[in-house]
N, C-alpha and C positions, 0 to 999 in steps of 0.2 A: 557616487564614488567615495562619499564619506568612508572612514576607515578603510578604503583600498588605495587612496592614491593620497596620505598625508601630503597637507600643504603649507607651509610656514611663507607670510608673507609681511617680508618689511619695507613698511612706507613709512619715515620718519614725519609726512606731511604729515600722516590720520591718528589725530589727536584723541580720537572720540572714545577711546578707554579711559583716559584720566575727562577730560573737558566734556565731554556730552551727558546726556542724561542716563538713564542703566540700562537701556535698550542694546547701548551697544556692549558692554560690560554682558549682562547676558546670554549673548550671543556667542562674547568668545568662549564663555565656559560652556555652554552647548555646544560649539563646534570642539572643542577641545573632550569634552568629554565623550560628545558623540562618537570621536575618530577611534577612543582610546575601548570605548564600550560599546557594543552591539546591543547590550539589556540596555542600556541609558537611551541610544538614538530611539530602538524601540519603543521605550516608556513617553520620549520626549514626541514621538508623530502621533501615539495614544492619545497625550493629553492634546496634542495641537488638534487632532479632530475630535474630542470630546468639548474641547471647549467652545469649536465653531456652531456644534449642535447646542451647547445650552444655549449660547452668546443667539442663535437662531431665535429658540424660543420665547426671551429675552426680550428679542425686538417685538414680538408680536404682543405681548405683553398676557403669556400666557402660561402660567404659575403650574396647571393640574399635574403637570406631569415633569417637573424640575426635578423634585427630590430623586429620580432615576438619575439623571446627570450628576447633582450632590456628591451620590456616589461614587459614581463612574470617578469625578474627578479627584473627589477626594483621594480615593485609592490610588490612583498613578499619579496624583501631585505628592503626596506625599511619600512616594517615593523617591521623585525627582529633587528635591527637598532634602532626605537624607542624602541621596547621591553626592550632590553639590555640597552639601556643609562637611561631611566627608572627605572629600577630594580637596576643597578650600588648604588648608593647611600644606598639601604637596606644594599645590601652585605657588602658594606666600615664601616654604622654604627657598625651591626653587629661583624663584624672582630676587627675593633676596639677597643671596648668593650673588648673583648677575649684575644686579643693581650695583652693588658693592664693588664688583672687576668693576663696570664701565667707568662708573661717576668717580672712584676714588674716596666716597663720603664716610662718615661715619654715622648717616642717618640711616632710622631704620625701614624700611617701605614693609608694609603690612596691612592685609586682605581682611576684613569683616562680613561676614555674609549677612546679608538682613531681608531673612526670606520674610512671606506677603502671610504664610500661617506662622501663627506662633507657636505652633506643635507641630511636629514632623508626624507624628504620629497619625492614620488617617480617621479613628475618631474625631481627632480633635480638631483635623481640616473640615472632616463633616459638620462638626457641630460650628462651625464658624460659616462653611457655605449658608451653611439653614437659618442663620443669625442675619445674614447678610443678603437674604432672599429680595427682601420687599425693597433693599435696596437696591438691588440689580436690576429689578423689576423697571423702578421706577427710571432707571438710564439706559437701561436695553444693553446693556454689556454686562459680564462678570469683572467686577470690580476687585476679589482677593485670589489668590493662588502664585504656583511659581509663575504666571508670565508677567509677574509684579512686583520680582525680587529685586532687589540690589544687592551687588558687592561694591562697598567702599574702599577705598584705595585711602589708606595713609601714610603720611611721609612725617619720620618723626614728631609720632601720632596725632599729625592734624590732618585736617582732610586734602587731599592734592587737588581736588577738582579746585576749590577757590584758590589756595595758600600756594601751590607750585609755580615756579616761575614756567616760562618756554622750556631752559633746557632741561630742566627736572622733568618734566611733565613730556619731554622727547625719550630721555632716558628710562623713565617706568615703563613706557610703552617697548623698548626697547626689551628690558628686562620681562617684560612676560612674554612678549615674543621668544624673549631665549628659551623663557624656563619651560614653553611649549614645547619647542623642536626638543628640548633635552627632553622632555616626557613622552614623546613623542617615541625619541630613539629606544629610550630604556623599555617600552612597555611594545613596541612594536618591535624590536629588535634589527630595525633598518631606521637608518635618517629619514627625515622628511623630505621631500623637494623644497629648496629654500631659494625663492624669488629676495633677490635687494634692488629696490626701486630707490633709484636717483638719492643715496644716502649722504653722499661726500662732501654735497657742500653746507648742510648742517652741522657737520660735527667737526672738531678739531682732534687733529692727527692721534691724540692720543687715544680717545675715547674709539675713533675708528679702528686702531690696530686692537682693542681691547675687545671691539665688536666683535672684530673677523675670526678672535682665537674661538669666540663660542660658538661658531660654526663648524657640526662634524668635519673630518677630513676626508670623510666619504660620503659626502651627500650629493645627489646634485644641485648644482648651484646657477643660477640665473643671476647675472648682474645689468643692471644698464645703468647706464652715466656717458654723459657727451665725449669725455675721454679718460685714457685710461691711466695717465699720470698720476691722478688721485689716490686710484685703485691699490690697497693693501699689498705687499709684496706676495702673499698666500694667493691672493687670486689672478695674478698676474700668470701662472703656470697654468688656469682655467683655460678651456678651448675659448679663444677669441673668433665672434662672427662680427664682421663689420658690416652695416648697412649704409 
C-alpha cells in the first residue's frame, strides 16, 4: 500500500527520530520517499534483496563470487544515496518552517545526511565494496552502504539526539511529521490519512492549536484521547465515534 494509501502518524510518545540510533531516522526517509517515488521504493527492495544475497555469502565465508554482488549493490546503493541527499534539503526546509509555528523559537533545526559511501557515484561505492571485502568477510555481514546511513538532526547546530531537552525533542518529531504530510499533499495532490494518538496531554494549549492548523482541512483525520475537552476547536466539527 505504500504510495497508494499515504499515512501520516502522530505519536508524541515515539521519540526515536531525535533519541534512538539511525535505524529509525532511516526508515522515515524510506517511507517517505518510498510514498513519494515508485523508482525509490523500487531501487530500495533491489537493494534490500541484493544485500540479503551478499550478506548470504558473507556468512558462509565465501569470497569467489562477491564482486558480482559489489556490483549489483553498488549500482542501486548509489542511487539511493543520490535520491536521499537530494530530497534531504525539501524535508529540512519543510521541517523547519513547522518547527518555527509550533515552538515559537528562533532556533534553527537542520538535516545533515551522512551517507555509509562517500561517493554517490557507483564507481566509487564499488571501489569502496571491494576495499571493504575481507572485512565483511571476516564478520559475515556488509558492513558499508545505504543501510548504514544517518541523518543527523540539529538544533541550533548542535546535535538533538544528546543536547535537546523532552519538549524540543517532542517538537522536531512533530515538525517532520508535518513537513511529511505537507509533502505528502503537494506531490500527491490529496492529503494523507492523518492518525493523532493521545497528543494533548503533552503539549500546552498553544503549541497544540499551532499543531492542529498544519493539518490539511481536507484530510482525514483520526483522533483518540480519553476526552474531547482538550481536543482543538478544528477538530471538534470531526465525526465523533465514541466507544
Amino acid at each position: 500500500m505504500i504510495g497508494l494509501l499515504p499515512i501520516v502518524h502522530f505519536d508524541i510518545d515515539d521519540l526515536t527520530l531525535v533519541r534512538a540510533g539511525p535505524q529509525a531516522r532511516r526508515a522515515f526517509i524510506d517511507l517517505t520517499l518510498a510514498t513519494l517515488s515508485r523508482t525509490y521504493l523500487q531501487n530500495l527492495l533491489d537493494y534490500r534483496s541484493t544485500l540479503k544475497s551478499r550478506n548470504t555469502l558473507l556468512r558462509q565465508r565465501n569470497a569467489t563470487h562477491l564482486d558480482i554482488w559489489n556490483l549489483q549493490l553498488a549500482t542501486v546503493g548509489a542511487r539511493i544515496t543520490q535520491e536521499r541527499a537530494a530530497f534531504l534539503p525539501q524535508l529540512e526546509g519543510a521541517a523547519q518552517a513547522i518547527y518555527t509555528l509550533i515552538s515559537q523559537s528562533p532556533h534553527t533545526l537542520s538535516l545533515q545526511y551522512r551517507p555509509s559511501f562517500a561517493t554517490a557515484a557507483p564507481d566509487g561505492a564499488l571501489a569502496l565494496l571491494r576495499t571493504k571485502a575481507e572485512r565483511d568477510c571476516s564478520v559475515g555481514y556488509t558492513t558499508i552502504g545505504p543501510h548504514r546511513d544517518d541523518i543527523a538532526i540539529l538544533l541550533a547546530n548542535r546535535p538533538a539526539r544528546p543536547f535537546a531537552s523532552l519538549g524540543q525533542a517532542k517538537t522536531i518529531v512533530l515538525a517532520l511529521l508535518g513537513a511529511q504530510t505537507e509533502l505528502f499533499s503537494i506531490a500527491l495532490g490529496h492529503p494523507p490519512v492523518v492518525l493523532l494518538d493521545d497528543l494533548w496531554g503533552d503539549l500546552d494549549p498553544q503549541r497544540l492549536a499551532r499543531l492542529s492548523a498544519i493539518v490539511p482541512t481536507d484530510a482525514q483525520v483520526v483522533v483518540t484521547d480519553a476526552s474531547t475537552a482538550r481536543l482543538p476547536e478544528r477538530f471538534l466539527n470531526l465525526h465523533e465515534l465514541r466507544f
